[in-house]
N, C-alpha and C positions, 0 to 999 in steps of 0.2 A: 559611492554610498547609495545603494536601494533604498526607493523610498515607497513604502507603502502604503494603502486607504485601507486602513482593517475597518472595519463593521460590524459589529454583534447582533447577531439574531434576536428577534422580538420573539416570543413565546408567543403562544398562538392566546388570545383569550375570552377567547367564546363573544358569547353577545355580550353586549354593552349598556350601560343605562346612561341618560346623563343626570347629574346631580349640580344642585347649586348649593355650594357653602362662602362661608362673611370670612374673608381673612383680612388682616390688616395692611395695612400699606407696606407697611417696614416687612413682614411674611412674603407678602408676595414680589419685592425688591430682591428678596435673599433666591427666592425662587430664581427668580430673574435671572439672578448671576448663576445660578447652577447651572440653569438651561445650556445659557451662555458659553459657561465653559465646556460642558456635554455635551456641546451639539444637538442635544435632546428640546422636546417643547417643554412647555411650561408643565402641559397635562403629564408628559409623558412621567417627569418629575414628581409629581404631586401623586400618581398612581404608584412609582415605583416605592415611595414614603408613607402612602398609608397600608401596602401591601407586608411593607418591611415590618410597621407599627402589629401591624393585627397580627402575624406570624410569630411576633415576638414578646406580645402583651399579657398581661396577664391579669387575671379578675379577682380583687380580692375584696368578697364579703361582707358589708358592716361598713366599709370604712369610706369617706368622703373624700377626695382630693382637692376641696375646696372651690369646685366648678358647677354646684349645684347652680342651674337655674330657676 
């Protein structure tokens, strides 16, 4: 049986900023485990979820989702 190291290309993506956001303990546990089993970092994770989020989001008008600060 072959066994192979496949690898998935990173998209190139430009320049970078850094940012700092408050996630919770139990958040960033789950993260954790992603990494973990992805092989991926933690960053790497959290960029490819807020990329997925914004790509797929949508803005609706008038209405509150109860996270006013």
């Amino acid at each position: 049986m072959d066994k192979k190291l496949i690898i998935t290309s990173k998209k190139y993506r430009g320049e970078t900023m850094v940012v700092s956001s408050r996630l919770t303990n139990e958040l960033v546990e789950e993260l954790d485990k992603i990494a973990e089993k992805t092989g991926r970092t933690r960053n790497e994770i959290i960029q490819l979820c807020l990329e997925f989020a914004v790509d797929n989001l949508e803005v609706q008008e008038g209405k509150s989702n109860g996270t006013d600060n």
